[in-house]
Legacy VTK file of the C-alpha trace (Angstrom):
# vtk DataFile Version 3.0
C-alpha trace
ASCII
DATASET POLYDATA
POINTS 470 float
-11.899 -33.865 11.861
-13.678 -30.912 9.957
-14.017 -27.610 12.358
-14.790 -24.055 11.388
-12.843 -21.400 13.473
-13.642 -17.444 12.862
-12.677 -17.559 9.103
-14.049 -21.516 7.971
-12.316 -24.578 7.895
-8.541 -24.367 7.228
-6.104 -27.375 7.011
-2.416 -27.499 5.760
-2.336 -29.073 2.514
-1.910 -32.573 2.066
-2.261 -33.036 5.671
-6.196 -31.881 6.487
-6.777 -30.107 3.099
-7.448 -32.945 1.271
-9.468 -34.007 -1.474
-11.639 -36.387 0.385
-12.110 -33.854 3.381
-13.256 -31.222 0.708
-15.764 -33.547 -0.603
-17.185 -34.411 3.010
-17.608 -30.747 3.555
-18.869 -30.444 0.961
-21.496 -33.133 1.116
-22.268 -31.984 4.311
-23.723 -29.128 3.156
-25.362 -30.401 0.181
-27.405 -32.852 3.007
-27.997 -29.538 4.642
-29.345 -27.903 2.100
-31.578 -30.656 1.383
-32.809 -31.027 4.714
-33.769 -27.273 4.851
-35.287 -27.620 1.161
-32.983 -24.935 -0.303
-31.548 -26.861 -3.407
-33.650 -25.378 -6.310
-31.577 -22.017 -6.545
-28.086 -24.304 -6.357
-24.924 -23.050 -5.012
-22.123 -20.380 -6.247
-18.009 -21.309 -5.796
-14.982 -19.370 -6.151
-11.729 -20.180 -5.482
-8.152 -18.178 -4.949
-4.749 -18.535 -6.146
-3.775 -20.808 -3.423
-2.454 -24.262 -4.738
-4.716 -26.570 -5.389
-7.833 -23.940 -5.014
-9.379 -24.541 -8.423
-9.234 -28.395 -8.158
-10.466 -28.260 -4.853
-13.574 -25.835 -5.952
-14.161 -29.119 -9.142
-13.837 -31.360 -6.318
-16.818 -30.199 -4.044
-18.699 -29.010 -7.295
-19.195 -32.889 -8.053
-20.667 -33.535 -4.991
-23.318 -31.019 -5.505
-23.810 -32.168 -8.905
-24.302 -35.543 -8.015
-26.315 -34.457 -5.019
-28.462 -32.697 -8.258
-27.409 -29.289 -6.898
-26.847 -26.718 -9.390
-23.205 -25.541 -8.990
-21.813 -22.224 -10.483
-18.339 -22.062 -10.658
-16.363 -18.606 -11.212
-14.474 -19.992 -13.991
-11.238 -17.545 -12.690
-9.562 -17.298 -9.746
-11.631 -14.334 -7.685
-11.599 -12.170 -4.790
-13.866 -13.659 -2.073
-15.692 -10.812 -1.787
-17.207 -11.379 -5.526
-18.674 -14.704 -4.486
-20.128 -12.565 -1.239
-21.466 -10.125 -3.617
-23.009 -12.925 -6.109
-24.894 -14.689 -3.651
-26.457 -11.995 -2.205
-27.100 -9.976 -5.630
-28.914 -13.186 -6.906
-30.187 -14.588 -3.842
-28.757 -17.674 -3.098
-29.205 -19.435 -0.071
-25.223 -20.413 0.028
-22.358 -19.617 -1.538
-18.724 -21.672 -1.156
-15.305 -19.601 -1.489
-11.442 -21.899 -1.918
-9.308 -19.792 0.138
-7.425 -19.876 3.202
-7.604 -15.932 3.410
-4.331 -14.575 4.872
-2.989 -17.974 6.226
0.470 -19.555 5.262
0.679 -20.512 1.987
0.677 -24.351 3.264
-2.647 -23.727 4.118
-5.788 -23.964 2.300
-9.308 -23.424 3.397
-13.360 -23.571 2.549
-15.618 -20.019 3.351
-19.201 -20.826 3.724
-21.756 -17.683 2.886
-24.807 -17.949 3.522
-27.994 -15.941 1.952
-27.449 -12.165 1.694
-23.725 -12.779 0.992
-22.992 -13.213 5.037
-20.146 -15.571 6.684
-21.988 -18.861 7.763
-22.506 -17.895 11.382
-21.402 -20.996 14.529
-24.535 -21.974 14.076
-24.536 -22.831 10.428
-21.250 -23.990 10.398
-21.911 -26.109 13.624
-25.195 -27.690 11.553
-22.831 -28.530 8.668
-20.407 -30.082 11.135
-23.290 -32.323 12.735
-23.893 -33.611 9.111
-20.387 -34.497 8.718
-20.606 -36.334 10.990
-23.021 -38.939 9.883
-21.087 -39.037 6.626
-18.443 -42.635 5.572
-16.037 -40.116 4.250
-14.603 -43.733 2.464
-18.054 -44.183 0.761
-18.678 -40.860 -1.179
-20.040 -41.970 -4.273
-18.146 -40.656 -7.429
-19.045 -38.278 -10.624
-17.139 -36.991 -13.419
-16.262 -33.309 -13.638
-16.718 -33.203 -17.235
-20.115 -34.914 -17.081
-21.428 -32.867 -14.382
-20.761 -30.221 -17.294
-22.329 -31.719 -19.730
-25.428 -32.890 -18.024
-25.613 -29.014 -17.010
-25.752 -29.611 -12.994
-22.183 -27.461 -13.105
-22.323 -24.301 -14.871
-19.167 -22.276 -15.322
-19.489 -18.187 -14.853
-17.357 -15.185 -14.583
-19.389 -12.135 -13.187
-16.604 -10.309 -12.442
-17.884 -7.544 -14.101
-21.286 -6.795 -12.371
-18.872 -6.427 -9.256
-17.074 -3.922 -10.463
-19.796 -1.998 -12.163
-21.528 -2.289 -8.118
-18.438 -0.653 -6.795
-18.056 1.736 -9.609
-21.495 2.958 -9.144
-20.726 3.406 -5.243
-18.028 5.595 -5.232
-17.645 9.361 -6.517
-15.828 8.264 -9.496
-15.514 11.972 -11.584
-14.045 12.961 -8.011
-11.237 10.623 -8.431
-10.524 11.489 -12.517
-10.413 14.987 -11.837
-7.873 14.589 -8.770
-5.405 12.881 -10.808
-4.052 10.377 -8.000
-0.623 8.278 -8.431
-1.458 5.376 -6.591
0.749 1.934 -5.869
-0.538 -1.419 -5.879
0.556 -4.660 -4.330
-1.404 -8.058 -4.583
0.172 -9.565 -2.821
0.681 -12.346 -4.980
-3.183 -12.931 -4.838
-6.430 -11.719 -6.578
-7.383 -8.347 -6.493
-5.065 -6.922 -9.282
-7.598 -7.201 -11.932
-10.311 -5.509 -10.358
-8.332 -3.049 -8.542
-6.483 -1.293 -11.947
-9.606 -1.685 -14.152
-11.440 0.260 -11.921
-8.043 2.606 -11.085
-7.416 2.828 -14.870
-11.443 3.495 -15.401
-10.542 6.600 -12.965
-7.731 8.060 -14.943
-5.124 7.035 -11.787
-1.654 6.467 -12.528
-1.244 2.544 -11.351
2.271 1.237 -10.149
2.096 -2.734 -9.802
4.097 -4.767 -7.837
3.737 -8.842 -7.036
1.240 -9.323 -9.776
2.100 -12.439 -10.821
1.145 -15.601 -9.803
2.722 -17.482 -7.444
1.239 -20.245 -5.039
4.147 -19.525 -2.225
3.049 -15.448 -2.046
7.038 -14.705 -2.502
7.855 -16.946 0.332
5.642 -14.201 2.669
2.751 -14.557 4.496
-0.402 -12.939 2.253
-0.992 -10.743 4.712
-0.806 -6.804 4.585
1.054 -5.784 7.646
4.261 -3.432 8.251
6.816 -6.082 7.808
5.512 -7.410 4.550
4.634 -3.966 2.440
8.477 -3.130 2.813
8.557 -2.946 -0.964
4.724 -1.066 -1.310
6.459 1.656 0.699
9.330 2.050 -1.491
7.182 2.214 -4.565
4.851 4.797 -3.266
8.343 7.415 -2.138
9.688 6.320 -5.159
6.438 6.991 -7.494
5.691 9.914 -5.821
2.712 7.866 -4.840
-0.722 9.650 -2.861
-1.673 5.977 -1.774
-0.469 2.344 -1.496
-3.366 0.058 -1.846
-2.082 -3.938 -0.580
-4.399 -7.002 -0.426
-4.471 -9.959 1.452
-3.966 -13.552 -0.713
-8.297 -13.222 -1.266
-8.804 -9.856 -1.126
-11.028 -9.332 1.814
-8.262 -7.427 3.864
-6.707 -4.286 3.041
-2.908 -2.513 3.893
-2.314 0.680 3.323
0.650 2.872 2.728
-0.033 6.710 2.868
1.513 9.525 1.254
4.999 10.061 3.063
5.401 5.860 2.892
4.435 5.247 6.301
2.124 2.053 7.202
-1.403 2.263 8.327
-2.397 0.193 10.892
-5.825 -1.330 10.323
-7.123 0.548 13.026
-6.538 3.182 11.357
-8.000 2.645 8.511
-11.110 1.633 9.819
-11.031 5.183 11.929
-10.499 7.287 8.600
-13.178 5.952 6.492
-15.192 5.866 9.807
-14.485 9.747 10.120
-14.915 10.637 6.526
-18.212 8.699 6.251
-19.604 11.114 9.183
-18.020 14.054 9.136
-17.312 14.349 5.176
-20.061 12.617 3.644
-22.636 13.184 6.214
-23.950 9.846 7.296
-24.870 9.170 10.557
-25.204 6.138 12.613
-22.969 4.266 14.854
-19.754 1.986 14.466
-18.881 -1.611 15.134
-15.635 -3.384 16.025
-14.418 -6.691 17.614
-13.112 -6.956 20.949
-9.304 -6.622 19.885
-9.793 -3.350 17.383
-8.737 0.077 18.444
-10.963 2.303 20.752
-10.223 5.043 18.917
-13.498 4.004 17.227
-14.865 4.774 20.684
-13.515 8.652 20.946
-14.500 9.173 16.967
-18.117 8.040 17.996
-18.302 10.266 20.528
-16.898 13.219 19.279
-20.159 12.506 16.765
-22.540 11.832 19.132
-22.586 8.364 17.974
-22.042 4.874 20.024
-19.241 2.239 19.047
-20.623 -1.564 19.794
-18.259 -4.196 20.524
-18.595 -7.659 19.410
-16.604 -11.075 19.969
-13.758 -11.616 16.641
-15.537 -13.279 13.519
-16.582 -10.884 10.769
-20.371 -12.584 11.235
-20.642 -10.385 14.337
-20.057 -7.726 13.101
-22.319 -8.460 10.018
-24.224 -9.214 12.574
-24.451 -6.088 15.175
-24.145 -3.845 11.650
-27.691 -5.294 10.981
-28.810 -4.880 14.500
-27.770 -1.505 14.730
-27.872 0.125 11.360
-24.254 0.541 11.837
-22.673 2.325 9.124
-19.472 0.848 8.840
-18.128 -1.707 10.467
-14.454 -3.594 10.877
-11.677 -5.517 13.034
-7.701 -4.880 13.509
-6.618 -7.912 11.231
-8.377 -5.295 8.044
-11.277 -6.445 7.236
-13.962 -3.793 6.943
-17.663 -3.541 5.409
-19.726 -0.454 4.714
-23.376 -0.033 5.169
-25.013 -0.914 1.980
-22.358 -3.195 0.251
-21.944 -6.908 0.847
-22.281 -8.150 4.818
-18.894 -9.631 4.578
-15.429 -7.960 3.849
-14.110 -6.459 1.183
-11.191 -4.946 0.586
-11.189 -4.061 -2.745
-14.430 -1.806 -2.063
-12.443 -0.845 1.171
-9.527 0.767 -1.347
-11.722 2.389 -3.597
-13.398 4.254 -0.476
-10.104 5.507 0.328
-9.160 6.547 -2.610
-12.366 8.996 -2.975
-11.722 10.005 0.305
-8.105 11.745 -0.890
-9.937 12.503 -4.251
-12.908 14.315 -2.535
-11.648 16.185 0.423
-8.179 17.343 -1.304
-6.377 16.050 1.563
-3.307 13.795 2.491
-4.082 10.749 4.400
-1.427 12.081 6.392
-3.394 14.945 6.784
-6.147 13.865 7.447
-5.401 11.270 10.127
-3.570 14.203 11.933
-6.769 16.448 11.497
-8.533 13.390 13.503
-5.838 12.906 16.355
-6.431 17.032 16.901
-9.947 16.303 17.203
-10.316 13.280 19.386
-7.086 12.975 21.054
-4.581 9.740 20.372
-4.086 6.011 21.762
-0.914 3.678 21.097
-1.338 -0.554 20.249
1.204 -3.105 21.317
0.336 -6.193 19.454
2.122 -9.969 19.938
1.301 -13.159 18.811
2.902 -16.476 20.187
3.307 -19.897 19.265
2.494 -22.974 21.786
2.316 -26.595 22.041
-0.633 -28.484 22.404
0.000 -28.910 26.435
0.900 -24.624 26.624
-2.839 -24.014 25.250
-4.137 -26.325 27.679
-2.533 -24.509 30.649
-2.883 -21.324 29.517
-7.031 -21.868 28.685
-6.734 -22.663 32.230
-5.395 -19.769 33.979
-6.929 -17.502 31.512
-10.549 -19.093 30.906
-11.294 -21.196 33.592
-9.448 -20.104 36.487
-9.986 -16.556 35.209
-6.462 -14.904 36.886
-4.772 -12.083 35.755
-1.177 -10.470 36.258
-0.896 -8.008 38.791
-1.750 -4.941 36.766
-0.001 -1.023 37.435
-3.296 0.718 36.095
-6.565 0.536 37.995
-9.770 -2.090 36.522
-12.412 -0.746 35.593
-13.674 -4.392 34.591
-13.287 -7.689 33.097
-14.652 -9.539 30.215
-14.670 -13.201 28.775
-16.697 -12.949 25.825
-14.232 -13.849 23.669
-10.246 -14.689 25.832
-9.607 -12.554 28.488
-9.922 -8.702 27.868
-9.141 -6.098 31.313
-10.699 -2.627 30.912
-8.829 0.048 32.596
-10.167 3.425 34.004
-7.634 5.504 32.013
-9.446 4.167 28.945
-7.048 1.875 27.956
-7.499 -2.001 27.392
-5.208 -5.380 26.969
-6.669 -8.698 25.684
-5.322 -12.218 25.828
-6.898 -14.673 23.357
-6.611 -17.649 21.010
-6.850 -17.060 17.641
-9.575 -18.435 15.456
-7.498 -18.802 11.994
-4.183 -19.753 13.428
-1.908 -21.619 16.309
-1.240 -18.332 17.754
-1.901 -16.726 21.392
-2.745 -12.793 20.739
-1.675 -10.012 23.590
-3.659 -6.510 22.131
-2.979 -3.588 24.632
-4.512 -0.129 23.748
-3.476 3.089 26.230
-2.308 6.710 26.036
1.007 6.229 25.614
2.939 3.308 23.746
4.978 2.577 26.850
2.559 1.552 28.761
0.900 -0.720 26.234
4.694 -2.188 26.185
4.950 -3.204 29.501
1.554 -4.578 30.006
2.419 -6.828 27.241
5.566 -7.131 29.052
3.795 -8.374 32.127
1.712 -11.294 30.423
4.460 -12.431 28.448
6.135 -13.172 32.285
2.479 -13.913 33.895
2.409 -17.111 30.829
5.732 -17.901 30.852
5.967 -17.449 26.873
LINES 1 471
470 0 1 2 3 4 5 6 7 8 9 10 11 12 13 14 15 16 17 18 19 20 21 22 23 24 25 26 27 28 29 30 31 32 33 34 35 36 37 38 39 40 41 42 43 44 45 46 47 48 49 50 51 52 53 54 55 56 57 58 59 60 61 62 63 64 65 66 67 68 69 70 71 72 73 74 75 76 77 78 79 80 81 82 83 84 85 86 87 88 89 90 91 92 93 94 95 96 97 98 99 100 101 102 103 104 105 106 107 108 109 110 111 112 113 114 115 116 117 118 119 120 121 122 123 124 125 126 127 128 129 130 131 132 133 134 135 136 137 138 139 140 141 142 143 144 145 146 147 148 149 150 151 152 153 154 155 156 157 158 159 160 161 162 163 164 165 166 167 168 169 170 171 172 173 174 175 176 177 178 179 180 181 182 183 184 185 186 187 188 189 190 191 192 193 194 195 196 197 198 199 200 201 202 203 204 205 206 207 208 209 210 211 212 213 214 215 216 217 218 219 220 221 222 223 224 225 226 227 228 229 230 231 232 233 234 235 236 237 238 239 240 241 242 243 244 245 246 247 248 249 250 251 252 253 254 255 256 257 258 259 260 261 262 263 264 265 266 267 268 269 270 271 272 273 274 275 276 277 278 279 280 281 282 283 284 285 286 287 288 289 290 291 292 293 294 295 296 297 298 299 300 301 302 303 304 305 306 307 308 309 310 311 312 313 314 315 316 317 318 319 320 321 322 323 324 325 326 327 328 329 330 331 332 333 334 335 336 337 338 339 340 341 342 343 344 345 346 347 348 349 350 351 352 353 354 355 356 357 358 359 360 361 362 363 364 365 366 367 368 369 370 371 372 373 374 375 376 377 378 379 380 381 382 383 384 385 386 387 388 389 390 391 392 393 394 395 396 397 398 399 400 401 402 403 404 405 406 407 408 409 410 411 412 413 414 415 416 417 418 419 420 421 422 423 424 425 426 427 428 429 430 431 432 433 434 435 436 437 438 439 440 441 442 443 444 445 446 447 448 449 450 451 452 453 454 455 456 457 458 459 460 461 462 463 464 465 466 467 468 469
């Protein structure tokens, strides 16, 4: 059984992730593509450094081929955001990225974009499961890779450079030569090494590498920039002498970030710096959006602007999606992932760092600094994040009591309400928030609680963890 969650179709390897399941995807879109008459442009694909990523990306490229659907392939592993970029610069109607994002390295995945460089929305990806399902995934006819070449229906590309040039013409780029910035980088094992230093190195920054090589297993860590896997990024940036550590997930689409005196930025607060710099030191105006499970600190910034903060359910096509609405100016989620007004629809870290990096470069501050300056200004508010594991028969209950008989614990902070767009989020008077909900990647239950002070947003966790029994 193919099903997209918030980030595509992911499957452990050998298990769900399997050649024959890629195909039927794959030719599931092809038959939608037909049906909506959207064939003559053809179809870009990218793939990761995730095992079996480049086979996989031959694999569906056949199908399309044989379906006489021009495929481009990026002949080298990518970040996903380049594919995002691609499509939209050269207006395809779809684009297909070989990634499981973040995930476990026994996972593997398929990211559908859709025209304008966007995540494939529930609806498309619930049309491509419909024609799935009229596929004989035992019947797929065959074709040859190398005569899908040949007969020109696969072309291989590598437009890596038009993506940086994009960036590179984005950014304040004599800003960052003349600050002369030491800056760290960590890969994570994954794809945005190239693109990162050549644009660094284009910049005159002094570049410390870690993790560049390739490996399929990501060190035997999860690919995913957080505080207890950039140990090492925050001992090269003290020991560099480093302004900024710059970490990517295992496709580059999510950003971690080390500051100046080695300590780890949350995603939230990333997303509240660049969201504070774009206003108050570049002078753009508009508003800000977020997913139900990022900071509210967005929230106070807005305000303290004049500006409004929209919420949306978790799935970067929402907030694509409310950007658009709203001429939004920058929008992002807790997990880092974050898009600017005027770039691709989709996230990007790589575009994320750079953004940062101007940020020091232009306002001859410390991140340190500056994230201070912003806590004077709008006042502070502490996270408590957990994720838990559960059997098949635990989801069930707890999508029960949570969803459908809609309780909650008995709470020591008045409600100000309650909301089930997306799990089970309580909204407290004092301004603060907790949210129970399933995520869309992974097996995991997710507690978020957001209040003024970090023991509160302990205990509340505390009191769910009892109130589920987990």
């Amino acid at each position: 059984m193919i099903k997209f969650g918030t980030g595509g179709w992911r499957a452990v390897i050998g298990d769900g992730f399997t050649k024959q399941n890629i195909q039927t995807l794959a030719y599931g879109l092809a038959l939608k593509m037909q049906h909506e008459g959207k064939t003559d442009k053809g179809i870009v694909l990218g793939y990761d450094r995730r095992f079996l990523s480049k086979e996989a990306m031959q694999w569906a490229a056949v199908v399309f081929a044989r379906e006489k659907i021009r495929a481009f392939l990026i002949n080298k592993s990518s970040p996903t955001p380049l594919v995002m970029f691609y499509v939209k610069e050269h207006q395809f109607d779809y684009g297909m990225m070989i990634t499981a994002s973040h995930n476990p390295a026994v996972y593997n995945g398929i990211k559908v974009f859709t025209a304008g460089g966007r995540d494939a929305d529930e609806t498309q990806t619930g049309d491509i499961e419909r024609y799935i399902a009229q596929i004989d995934p035992e019947n797929l006819p065959e074709m040859d890779y190398g005569e899908a070449v040949e007969s020109g229906w696969i072309q291989e590309i590598y437009p890596l450079n038009e993506y940086l040039d994009n960036i590179i013409a984005s950014v304040d780029m004599k800003a960052i030569r003349d600050a002369g910035l030491r800056i760290a980088l960590d890969p994570m094992y994954g794809v945005s090494e190239t693109s990162l230093k050549t644009i660094l190195l284009t910049a005159r920054c002094e570049v410390f590498t870690i993790h560049e090589r390739h490996d399929t297993l990501f060190g035997g860590k999860l690919p995913s920039p957080s505080a207890s896997t950039l140990r090492a990024l925050q001992n090269s940036v003290i020991d560099q002498g480093c302004d900024i550590g710059i970490a990517t997930d295992g496709d580059a689409d999510r950003i971690g970030i080390i500051d100046d005196k080695g300590n780890f930025l949350h995603p939230n607060d990333i997303l509240v710096l660049l969201y504070y710099y774009l206003v108050k030191y570049k002078g753009q105006k508009g508003p800000v959006v977020r997913n139900i499970a990022t900071t509210h600190m967005l929230d106070k910034v807005a305000a303290a602007f004049g500006e409004t903060c929209y919420e949306v359910p978790v799935g970067f096509k929402h907030i694509s999606a409310k950007m658009r609405e709203t001429d939004a100016i920058i929008g992002g989620e807790s997990s880092g992932g974050l898009t600017v007004k005027g770039h691709i629809s989709g996230k990007d870290g790589i575009y994320a760092a750079l953004l940062l990096v101007e940020m020091i470069a232009l306002t001859g501050k410390k991140l340190s600094d500056i994230m201070e300056e912003i806590r004077r200004e709008c006042g502070a508010i502490y996270m408590e994040e957990r994720d838990y594991k559960f059997s098949p028969k635990k989801k069930e209950q707890m999508q029960a009591l949570l969803m459908e008989e809609k309780r909650i614990p008995e709470l020591p902070f008045e409600i100000e309400r309650i909301s089930y767009m997306d799990g089970s989020k309580v909204y407290f008077k004092n301004g603060g928030w907790v949210i129970a909900r399933f995520s869309g990647t992974e097996p995991l239950l997710r507690i978020f609680c957001e209040m003024p002070k970090m023991e509160d947003a302990k205990d509340i966790c505390g009191i769910y963890e009892r109130f589920l029994d987990l």
